[in-house]
C-alpha positions in Angstrom: -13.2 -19.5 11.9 -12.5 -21.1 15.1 -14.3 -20.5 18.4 -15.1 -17.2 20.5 -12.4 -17.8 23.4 -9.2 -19.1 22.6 -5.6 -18.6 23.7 -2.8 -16.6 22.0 0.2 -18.6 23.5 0.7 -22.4 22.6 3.5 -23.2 24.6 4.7 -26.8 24.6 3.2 -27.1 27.7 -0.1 -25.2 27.1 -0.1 -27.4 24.4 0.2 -30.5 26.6 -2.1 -29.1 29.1 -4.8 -28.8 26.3 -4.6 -32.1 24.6 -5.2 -34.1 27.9 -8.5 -32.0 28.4 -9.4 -32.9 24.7 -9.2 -36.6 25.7 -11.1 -36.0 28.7 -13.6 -34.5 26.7 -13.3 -37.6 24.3 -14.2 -39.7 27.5 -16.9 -37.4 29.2 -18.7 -37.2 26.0 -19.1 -41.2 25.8 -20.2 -41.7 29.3 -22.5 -39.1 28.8 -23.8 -40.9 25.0 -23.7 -44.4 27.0 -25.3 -43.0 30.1 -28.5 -41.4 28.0 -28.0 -38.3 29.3 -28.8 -36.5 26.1 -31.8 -34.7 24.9 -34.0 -36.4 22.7 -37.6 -35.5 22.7 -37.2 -32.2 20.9 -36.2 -31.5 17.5 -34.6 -27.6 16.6 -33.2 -25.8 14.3 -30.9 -22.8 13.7 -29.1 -20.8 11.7 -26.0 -18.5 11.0 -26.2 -16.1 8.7 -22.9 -14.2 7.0 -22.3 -11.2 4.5 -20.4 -8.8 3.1 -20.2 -5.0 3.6 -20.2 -3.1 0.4 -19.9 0.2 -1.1 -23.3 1.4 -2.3 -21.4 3.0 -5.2 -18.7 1.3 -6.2 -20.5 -2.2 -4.9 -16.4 -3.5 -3.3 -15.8 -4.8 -0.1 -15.6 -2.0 2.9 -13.4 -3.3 5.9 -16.0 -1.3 8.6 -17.1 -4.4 10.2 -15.3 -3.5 14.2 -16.4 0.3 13.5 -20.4 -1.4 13.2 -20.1 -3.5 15.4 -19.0 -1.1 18.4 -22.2 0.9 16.9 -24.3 -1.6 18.0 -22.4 -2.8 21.2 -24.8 -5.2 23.0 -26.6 -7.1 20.0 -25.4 -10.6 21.4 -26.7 -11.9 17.8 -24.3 -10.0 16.0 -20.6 -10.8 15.6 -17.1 -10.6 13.3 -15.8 -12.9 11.0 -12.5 -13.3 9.5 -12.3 -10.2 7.3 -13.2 -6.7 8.1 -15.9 -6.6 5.5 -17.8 -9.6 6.7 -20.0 -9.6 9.8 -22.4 -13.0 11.2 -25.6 -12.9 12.7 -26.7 -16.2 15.3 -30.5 -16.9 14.5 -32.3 -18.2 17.5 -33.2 -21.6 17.6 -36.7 -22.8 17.1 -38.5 -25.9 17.0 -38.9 -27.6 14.1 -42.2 -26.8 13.6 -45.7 -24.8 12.4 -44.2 -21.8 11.7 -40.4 -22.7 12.2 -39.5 -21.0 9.0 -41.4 -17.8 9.3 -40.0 -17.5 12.8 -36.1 -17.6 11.4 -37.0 -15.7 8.2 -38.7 -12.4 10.1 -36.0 -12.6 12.9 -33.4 -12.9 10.0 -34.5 -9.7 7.7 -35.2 -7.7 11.2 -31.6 -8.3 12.0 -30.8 -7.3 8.4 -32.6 -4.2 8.3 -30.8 -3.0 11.7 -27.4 -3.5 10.2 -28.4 -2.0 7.1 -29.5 0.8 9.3 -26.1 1.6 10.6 -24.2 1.3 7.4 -25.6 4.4 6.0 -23.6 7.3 7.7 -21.0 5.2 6.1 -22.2 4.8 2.7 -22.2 1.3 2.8 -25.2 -2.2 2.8 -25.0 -5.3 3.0 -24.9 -8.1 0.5 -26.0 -12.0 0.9 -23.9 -13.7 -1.7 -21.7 -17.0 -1.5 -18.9 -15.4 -2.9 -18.5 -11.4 -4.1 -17.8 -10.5 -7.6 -15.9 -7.1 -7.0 -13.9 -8.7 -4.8 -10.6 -8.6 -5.4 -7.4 -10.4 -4.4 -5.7 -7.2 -2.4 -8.9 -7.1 -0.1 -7.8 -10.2 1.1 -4.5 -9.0 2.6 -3.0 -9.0 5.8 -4.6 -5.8 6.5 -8.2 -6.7 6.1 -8.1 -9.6 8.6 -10.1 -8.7 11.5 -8.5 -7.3 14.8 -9.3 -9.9 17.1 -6.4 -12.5 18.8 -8.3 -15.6 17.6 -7.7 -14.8 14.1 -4.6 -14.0 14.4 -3.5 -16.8 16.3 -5.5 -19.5 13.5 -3.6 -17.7 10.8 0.0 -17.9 12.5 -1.1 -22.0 13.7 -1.9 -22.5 10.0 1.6 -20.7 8.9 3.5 -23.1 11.3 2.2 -26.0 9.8 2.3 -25.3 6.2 4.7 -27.5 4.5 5.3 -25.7 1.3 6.1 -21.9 0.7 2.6 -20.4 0.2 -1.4 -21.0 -0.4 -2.3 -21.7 -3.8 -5.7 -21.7 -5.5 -5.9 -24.0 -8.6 -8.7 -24.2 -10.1 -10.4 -24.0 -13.7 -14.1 -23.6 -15.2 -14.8 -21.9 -18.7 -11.5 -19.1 -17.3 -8.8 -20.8 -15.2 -7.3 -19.4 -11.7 -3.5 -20.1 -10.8 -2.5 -17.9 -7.9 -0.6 -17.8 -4.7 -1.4 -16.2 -1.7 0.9 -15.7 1.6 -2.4 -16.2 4.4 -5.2 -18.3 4.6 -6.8 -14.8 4.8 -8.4 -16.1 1.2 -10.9 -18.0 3.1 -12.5 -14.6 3.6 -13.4 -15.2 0.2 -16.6 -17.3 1.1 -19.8 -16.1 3.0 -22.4 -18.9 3.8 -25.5 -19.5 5.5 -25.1 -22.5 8.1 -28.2 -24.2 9.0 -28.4 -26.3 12.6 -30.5 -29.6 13.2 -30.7 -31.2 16.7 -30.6 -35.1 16.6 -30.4 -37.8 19.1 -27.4 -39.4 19.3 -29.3 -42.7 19.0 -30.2 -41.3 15.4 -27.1 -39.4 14.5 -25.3 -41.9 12.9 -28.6 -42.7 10.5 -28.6 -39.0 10.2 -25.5 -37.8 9.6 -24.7 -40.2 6.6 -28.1 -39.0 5.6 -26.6 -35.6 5.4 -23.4 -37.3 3.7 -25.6 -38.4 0.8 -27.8 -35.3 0.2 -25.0 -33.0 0.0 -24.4 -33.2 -3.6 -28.1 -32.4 -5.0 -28.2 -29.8 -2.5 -25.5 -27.9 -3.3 -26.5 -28.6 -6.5 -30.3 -26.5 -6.8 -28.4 -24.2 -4.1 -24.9 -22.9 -5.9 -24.3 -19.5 -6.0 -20.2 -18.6 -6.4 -19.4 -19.3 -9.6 -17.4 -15.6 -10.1 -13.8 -15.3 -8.5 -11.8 -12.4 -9.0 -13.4 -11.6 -12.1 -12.8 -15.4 -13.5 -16.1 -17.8 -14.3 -15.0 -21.3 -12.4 -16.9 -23.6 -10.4 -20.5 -23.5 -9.6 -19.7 -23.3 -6.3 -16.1 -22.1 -5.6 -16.4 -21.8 -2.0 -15.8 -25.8 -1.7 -12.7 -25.2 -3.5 -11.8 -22.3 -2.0 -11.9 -22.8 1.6 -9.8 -26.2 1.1 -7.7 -24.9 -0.6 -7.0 -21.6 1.5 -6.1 -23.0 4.6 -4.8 -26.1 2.9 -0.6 -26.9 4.4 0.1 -29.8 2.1 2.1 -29.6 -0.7 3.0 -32.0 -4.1 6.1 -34.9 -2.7 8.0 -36.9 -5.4 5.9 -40.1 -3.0 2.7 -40.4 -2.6 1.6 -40.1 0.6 -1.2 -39.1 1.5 -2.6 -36.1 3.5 -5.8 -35.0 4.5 -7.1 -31.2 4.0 -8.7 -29.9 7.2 -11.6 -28.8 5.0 -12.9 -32.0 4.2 -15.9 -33.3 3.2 -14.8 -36.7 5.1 -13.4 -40.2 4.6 -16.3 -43.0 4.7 -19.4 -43.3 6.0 -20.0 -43.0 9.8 -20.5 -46.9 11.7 -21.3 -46.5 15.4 -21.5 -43.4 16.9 -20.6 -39.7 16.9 -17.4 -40.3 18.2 -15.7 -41.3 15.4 -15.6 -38.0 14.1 -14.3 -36.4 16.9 -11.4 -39.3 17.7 -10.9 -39.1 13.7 -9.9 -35.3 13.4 -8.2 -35.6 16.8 -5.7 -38.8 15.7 -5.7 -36.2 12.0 -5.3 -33.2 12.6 -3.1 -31.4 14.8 -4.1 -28.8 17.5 -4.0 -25.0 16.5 -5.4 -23.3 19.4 -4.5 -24.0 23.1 -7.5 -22.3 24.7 -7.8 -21.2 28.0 -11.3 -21.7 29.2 -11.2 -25.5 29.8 -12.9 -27.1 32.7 -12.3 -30.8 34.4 -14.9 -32.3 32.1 -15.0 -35.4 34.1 -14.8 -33.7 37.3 -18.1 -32.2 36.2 -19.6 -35.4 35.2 -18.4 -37.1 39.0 -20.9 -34.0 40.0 -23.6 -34.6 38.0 -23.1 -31.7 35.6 -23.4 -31.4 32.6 -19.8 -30.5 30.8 -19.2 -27.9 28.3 -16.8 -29.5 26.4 -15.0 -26.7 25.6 -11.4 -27.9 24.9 -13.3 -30.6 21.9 -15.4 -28.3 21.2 -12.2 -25.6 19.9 -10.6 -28.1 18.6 -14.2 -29.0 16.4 -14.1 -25.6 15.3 -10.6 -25.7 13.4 -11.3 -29.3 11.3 -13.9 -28.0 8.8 -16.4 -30.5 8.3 -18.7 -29.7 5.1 -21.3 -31.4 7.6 -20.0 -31.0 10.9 -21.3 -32.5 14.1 -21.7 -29.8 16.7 -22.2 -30.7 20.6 -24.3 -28.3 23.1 -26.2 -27.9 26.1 -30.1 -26.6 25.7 -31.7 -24.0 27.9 -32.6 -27.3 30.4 -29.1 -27.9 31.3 -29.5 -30.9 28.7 -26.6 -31.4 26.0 -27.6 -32.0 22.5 -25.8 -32.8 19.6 -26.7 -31.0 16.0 -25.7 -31.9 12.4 -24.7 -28.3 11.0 -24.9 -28.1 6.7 -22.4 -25.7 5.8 -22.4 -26.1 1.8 -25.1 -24.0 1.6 -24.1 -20.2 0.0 -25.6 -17.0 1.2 -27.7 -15.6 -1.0 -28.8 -14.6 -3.8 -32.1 -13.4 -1.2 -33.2 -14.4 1.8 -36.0 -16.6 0.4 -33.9 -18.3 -1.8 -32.1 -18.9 1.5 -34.8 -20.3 3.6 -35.7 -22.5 0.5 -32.5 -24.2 0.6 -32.9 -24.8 4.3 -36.5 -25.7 4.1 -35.1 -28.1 1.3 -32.1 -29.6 3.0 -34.0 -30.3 6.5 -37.6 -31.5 4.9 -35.2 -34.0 3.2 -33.4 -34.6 6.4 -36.4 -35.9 8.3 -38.3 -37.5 5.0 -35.0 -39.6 4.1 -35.0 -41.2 7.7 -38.9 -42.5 7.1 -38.1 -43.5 3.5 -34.9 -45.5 4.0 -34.0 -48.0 7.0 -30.2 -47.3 6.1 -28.8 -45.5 3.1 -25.3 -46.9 2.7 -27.0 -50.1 1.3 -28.4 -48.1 -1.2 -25.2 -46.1 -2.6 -21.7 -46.5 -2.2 -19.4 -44.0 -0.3 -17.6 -43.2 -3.3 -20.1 -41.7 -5.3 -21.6 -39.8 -2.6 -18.1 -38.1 -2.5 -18.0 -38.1 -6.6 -21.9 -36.2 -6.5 -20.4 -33.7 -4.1 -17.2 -33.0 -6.3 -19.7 -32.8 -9.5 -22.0 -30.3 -7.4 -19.6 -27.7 -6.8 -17.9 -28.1 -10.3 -21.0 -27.7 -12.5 -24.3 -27.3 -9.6 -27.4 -27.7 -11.6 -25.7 -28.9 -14.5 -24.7 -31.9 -12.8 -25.3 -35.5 -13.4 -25.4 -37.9 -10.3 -25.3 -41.5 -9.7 -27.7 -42.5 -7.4 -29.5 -45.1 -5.1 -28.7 -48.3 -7.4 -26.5 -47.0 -9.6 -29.1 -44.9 -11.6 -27.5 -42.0 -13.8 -29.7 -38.8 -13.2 -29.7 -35.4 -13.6 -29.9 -32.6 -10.6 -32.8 -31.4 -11.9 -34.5 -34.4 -12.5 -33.5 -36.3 -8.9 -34.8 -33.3 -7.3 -38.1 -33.4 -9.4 -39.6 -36.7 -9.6 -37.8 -38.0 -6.3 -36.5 -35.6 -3.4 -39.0 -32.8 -3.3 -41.7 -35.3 -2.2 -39.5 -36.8 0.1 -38.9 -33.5 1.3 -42.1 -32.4 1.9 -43.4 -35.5 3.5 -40.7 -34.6 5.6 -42.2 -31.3 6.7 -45.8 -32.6 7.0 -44.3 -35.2 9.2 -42.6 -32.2 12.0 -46.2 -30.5 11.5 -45.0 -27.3 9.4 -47.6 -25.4 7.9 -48.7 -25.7 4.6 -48.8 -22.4 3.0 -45.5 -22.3 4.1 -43.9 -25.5 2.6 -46.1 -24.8 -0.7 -44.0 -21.2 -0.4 -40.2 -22.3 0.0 -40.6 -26.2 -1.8 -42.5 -24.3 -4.6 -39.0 -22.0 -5.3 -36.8 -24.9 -5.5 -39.5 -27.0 -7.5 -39.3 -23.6 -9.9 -35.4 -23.6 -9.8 -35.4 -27.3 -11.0 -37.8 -26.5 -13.7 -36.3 -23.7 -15.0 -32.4 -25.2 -14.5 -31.7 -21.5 -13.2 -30.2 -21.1 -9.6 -27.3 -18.3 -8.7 -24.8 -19.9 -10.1 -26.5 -20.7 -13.7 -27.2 -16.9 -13.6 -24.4 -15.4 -12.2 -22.5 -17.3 -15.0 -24.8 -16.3 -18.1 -25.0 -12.5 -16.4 -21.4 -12.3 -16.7 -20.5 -13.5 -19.8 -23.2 -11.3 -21.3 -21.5 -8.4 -19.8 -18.2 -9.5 -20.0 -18.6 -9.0 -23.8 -20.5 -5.1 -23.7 -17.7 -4.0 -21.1 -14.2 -4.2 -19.1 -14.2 -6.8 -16.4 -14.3 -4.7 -13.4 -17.3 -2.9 -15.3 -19.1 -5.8 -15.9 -18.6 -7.1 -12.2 -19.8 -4.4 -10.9 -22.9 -4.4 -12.9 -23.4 -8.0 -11.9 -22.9 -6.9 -8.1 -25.5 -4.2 -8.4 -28.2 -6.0 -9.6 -27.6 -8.6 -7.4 -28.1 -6.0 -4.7 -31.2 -4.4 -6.3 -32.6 -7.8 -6.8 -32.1 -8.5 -3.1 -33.5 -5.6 -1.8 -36.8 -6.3 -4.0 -36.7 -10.1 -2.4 -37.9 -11.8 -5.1 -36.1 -15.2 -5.9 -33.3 -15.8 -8.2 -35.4 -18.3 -10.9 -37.3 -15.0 -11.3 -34.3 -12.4 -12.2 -34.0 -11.3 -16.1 -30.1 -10.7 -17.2 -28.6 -7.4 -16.1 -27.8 -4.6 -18.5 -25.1 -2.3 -17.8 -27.5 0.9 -17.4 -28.5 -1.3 -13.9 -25.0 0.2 -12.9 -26.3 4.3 -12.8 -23.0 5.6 -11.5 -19.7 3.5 -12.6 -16.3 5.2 -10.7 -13.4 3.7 -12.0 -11.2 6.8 -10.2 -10.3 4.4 -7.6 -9.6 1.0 -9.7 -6.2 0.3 -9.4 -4.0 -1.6 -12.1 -4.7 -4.7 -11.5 -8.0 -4.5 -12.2 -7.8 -3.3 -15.8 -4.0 -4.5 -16.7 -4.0 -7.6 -19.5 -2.9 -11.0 -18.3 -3.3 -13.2 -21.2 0.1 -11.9 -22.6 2.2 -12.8 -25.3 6.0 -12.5 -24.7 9.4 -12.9 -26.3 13.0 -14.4 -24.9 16.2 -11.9 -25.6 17.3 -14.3 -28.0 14.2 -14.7 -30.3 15.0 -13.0 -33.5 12.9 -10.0 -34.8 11.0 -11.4 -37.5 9.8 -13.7 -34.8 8.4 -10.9 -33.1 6.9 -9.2 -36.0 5.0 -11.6 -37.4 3.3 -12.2 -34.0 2.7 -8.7 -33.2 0.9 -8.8 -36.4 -0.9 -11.6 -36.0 -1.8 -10.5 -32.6 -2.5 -7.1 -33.4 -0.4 -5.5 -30.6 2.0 -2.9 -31.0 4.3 -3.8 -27.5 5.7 -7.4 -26.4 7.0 -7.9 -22.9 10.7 -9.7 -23.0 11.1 -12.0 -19.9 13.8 -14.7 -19.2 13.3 -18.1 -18.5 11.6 -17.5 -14.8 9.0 -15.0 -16.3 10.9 -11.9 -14.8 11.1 -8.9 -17.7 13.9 -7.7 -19.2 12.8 -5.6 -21.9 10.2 -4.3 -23.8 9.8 -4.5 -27.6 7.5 -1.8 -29.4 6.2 -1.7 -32.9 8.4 1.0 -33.6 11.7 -0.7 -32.4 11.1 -2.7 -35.4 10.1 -0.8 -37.7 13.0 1.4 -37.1 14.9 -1.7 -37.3 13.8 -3.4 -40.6 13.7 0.4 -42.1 17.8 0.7 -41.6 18.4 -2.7 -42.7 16.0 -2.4 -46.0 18.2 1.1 -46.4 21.6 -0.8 -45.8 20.4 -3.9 -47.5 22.0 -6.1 -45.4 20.0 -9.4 -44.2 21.9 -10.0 -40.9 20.0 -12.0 -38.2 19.0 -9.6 -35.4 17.7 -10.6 -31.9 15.4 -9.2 -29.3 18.0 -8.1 -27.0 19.9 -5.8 -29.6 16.8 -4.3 -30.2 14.9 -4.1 -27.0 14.6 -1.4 -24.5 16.2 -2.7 -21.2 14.6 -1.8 -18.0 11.5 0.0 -19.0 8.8 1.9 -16.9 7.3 -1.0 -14.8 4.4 -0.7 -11.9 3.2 -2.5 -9.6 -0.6 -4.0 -9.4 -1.3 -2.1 -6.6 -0.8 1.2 -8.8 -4.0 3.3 -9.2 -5.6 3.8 -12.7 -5.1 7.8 -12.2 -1.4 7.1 -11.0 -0.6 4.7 -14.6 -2.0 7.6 -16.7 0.3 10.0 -15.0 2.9 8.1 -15.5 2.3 7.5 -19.2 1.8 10.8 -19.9 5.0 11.9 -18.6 7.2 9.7 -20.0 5.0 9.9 -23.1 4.8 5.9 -23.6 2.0 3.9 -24.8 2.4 0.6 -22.6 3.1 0.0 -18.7 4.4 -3.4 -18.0 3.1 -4.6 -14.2 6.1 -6.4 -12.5 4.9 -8.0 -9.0 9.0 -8.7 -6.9 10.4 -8.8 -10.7 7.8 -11.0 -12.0 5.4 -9.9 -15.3 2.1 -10.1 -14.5 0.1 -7.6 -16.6 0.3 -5.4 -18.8 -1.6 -2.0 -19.0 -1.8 0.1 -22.5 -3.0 3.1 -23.6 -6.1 1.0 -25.4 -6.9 -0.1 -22.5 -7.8 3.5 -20.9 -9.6 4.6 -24.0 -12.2 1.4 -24.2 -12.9 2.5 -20.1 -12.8 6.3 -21.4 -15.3 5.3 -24.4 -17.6 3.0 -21.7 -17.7 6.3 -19.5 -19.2 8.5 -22.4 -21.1 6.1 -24.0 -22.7 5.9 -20.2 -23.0 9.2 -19.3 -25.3 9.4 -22.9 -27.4 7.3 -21.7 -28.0 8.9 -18.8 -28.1 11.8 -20.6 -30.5 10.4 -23.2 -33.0 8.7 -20.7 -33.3 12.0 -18.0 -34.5 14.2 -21.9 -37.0 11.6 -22.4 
């Protein structure tokens, strides 16, 4: 998030200082477009590659990422990202060509392996995923946002500007997600792997709505973060996600509007490259004041080639789902690139280089097979397909070129994989190899089963067999197995939960056991009210909150019958309320309590039922059932594993 070398101070007049050098940018970069100084007889391709550091017990999130990557002080490939338990690695470009893809592949599991390497003194590996199922919404606090100044500076830029109170995610699936947050730090949700293509600038603009309109399908065979803090949502939550995180609007009674800086864009592109960059300038504000500018037009009275720097930071912090990236090529040349970013990491690196394979066979086929795609579908579907895609992935249902209704699977089948494989006959890859990674999306589309289709199917299997945090990390350690062994995701069978050999819930804390689907009463419900539900229910303790949801009280099943037992005895039939009855100001915790802490607890005020109050709110509630289903799940296991080391 954001470039390597930025500034921590944005003074008024650091501020002032940078925005003239982003015009002069602006202008270099269009003499330098109109002059034909640009590379353009060379075509390449890259890569970034993200992950998450996990546990190789528990398979959660371990914020080590500065402690490895002062192991391995002088790997120039390897670098932070915005948490502590992510780290990136910068493949190196290749032409896009012969064996392009085995090149970046090798060079991408060598790099792997290395990391993996020096995670094990600290019990940890590494995990390609778009989005990790044990994660949970404490790792993304304050605390776990990497050490760096750049970071810390985006964060406080984005706090300035944010018009409402807090971040909010909102969104739904088969579960539903409501939940604030007080950092964009949530954006450290999302892991992704970023492929790079260099094109001329007298092809971008062909190119890059090229790009526009294959988005959708795919994201589509490619989804793989359907699983958010336990809850089944989107296909592909990270679209939502990262919008969403570091999103500073807020709901007006008017209706102006506002654009999010993770955006997927706002028409089609008309003449040059430019209008991106003079787009998100006029949009967006500045974050980020960065030191390290030069005289970019200075550079081009010398003859030099400019780095752009001061555009190229303020590129960095307008999120583009297909961004256009400038550079300058080992020749002293500058380039520009079209960089995908809707692609997930994961579920293997295969299924990885499939997608890329995929996306840039299309990239180059799509050129050859239409003169200019606009006249062939509208703007606003493209940006309808790419909403469908990350709601329901393979499940989709596009309109395409003349408003033809088709399916992901199908568009992909009879009409994009041989566009995308002319594509790589025409840059000379070899065949073996586009037989290998067209063959894995062709299976994909056949079988309708990418990550996401079976990340969603996995979980509600397990969901059902065990507790949530169980059945996440079951999901996460197959996942890992499966990665390890490399072999694509069409191929994986359904996890059990004996795939999980050791589950340690010692460390769980509340939050990730506690109820939040609750039912609650008001002070001034009358009892018989609350009987009848609790039956209904079958629960033996009710929450009392007032009208803001902050509790109050607590009502159990033996409050009432204690109640109705002394008025069957007195035979009186008076109407009695919640609040005569209730117990005010009962044991509450907080989330952040640990499982072992909660049982203490119980067991010393000898109580059945902890309500979980976040600054006076309810929000959970953790019983004595809930301990004895994990309690049951642990023997049940350990016969199992008893059972299958007799046989």
């Amino acid at each position: 998030m954001g470039r390597k070398k930025d500034n921590s101070s944005n003074s008024a007049k650091q501020m002032q200082l940078f925005i003239q050098h982003l015009l002069a940018d602006v202008q270099a970069l269009e003499h330098m477009i109109e002059e034909d100084w640009f590379e353009k007889d060379i075509v390449r391709m890259g890569a970034e590659q993200e992950m998450v550091i996990i546990d190789q017990k528990t398979f959660k999130p371990v914020p080590i990422a500065m402690e490895v990557i002062a192991k391995m002080k002088g790997r120039k490939w390897l670098d932070t990202e915005l948490a502590r338990f992510n780290l990136e690695i910068n493949l190196s470009p290749v032409v896009f060509s012969k064996d392009c893809f085995q090149q970046m592949e090798q060079e991408t599991r060598t790099y792997l392996k290395e990391i993996q390497q020096n995670l094990v003194p600290h019990h940890s590996d590494i995990l390609l995923t778009g989005i990790l199922p044990t994660l949970r919404k404490f790792d993304l606090e304050v605390h776990n946002l990497t050490p760096k100044q750049r970071y810390k500076d985006i964060l406080e830029a984005m706090h300035s500007q944010l018009i409402g109170n807090s971040f909010e995610l909102r969104l739904m699936g088969i579960d539903e997600l409501l939940v604030k947050h007080d950092s964009p730090l949530l954006e450290a949700c999302n892991t992704s792997f970023q492929v790079h293509l260099q094109v001329a600038p007298a092809n971008f603009v062909k190119q890059y709505n090229i790009s526009q309109a294959l988005a959708a399908p795919v994201l589509a065979i490619a989804a793989n973060s359907p699983i958010v803090f336990g809850k089944r949502l989107w296909h592909e939550n990270r679209i939502a996600i990262f919008q969403q995180a570091v999103d500073i609007r807020t709901t007006h009674r008017h209706m102006r509007q506002r654009s999010p800086r993770v955006t997927f864009g706002s028409g089609w592109l008309e003449k040059s490259i430019l209008e991106i960059y003079k787009e998100d300038i006029a949009r967006f504000r500045v974050l980020l004041a960065g030191v390290a500018v030069e005289d970019s037009l200075g550079q081009i009275e010398k003859g030099k080639t400019p780095k752009l720097s001061a555009l190229q930071l303020h590129n960095s912090t307008v999120y583009r789902w297909n961004r256009p990236c400038y550079g300058i090529s080992p020749n002293g040349q500058p380039h520009l690139r079209i960089e995908n970013r809707v692609l997930p990491a994961g579920p293997t690196v295969v299924d990885e280089y499939a997608n890329a394979a995929f996306w840039l066979g299309l990239m180059v086929g799509m050129e050859q097979e239409v003169e200019d795609i606009t006249k062939h579908i509208s703007w606003e579907d493209v940006r309808d397909n790419f909403g469908k895609a990350a709601r329901f992935g393979i499940d989709s249902k596009f309109t395409w070129f003349n408003d033809q209704k088709i399916t992901a699977a199908e568009l992909i089948l009879k009409h994009l994989l041989p566009i995308a494989r002319k594509g790589l006959t025409t840059q000379k890859v070899y065949k073996k190899d586009i037989d290998k990674y067209l063959s894995i999306i062709e299976s994909r589309a056949t079988k309708h089963m990418n990550g996401a289709r079976w990340a969603l199917r996995s979980f509600t299997k397990l969901k059902k067999e065990a507790s949530n945090d169980e059945a996440v990390s079951v999901l996460t350690a197959y996942m890992h197995k499966n990665q390890k062994e490399g072999n694509p995701v069409h191929t994986w069978e359904l996890p059990k939960l004996s795939d999980l050999k050791v589950y340690q819930p010692a460390n769980l804390k509340v939050d990730e056991i506690m109820e939040t689907d609750l039912i609650t009463v008001r002070q001034e419900d009358i009892i018989e009210f609350v009987a009848e539900m609790m039956d209904w229910k079958r629960i033996r303790y009710v929450p009392v909150e007032d009208t803001k949801g902050n509790l109050v009280g607590l009502v159990t099943s033996r409050m009432l019958l204690k109640q109705f037992t002394k008025r069957q005895r007195l035979k009186k039939q008076s109407t009695i309320t919640v609040e005569e009855v209730m117990k005010k100001n009962p044991i509450a915790i907080s989330p952040e309590t640990s499982v072992t802490d909660a049982i203490k607890i119980m067991k010393e005020n000898k109580i059945g039922c902890l309500l979980v109050v976040n600054e006076g709110e309810l929000v959970g509630v953790v019983t004595e059932s809930n301990f004895l289903s994990l309690a049951g799940r642990l023997i049940e296991r350990s016969a199992d594993t008893k059972a299958t080391k007799n046989r």
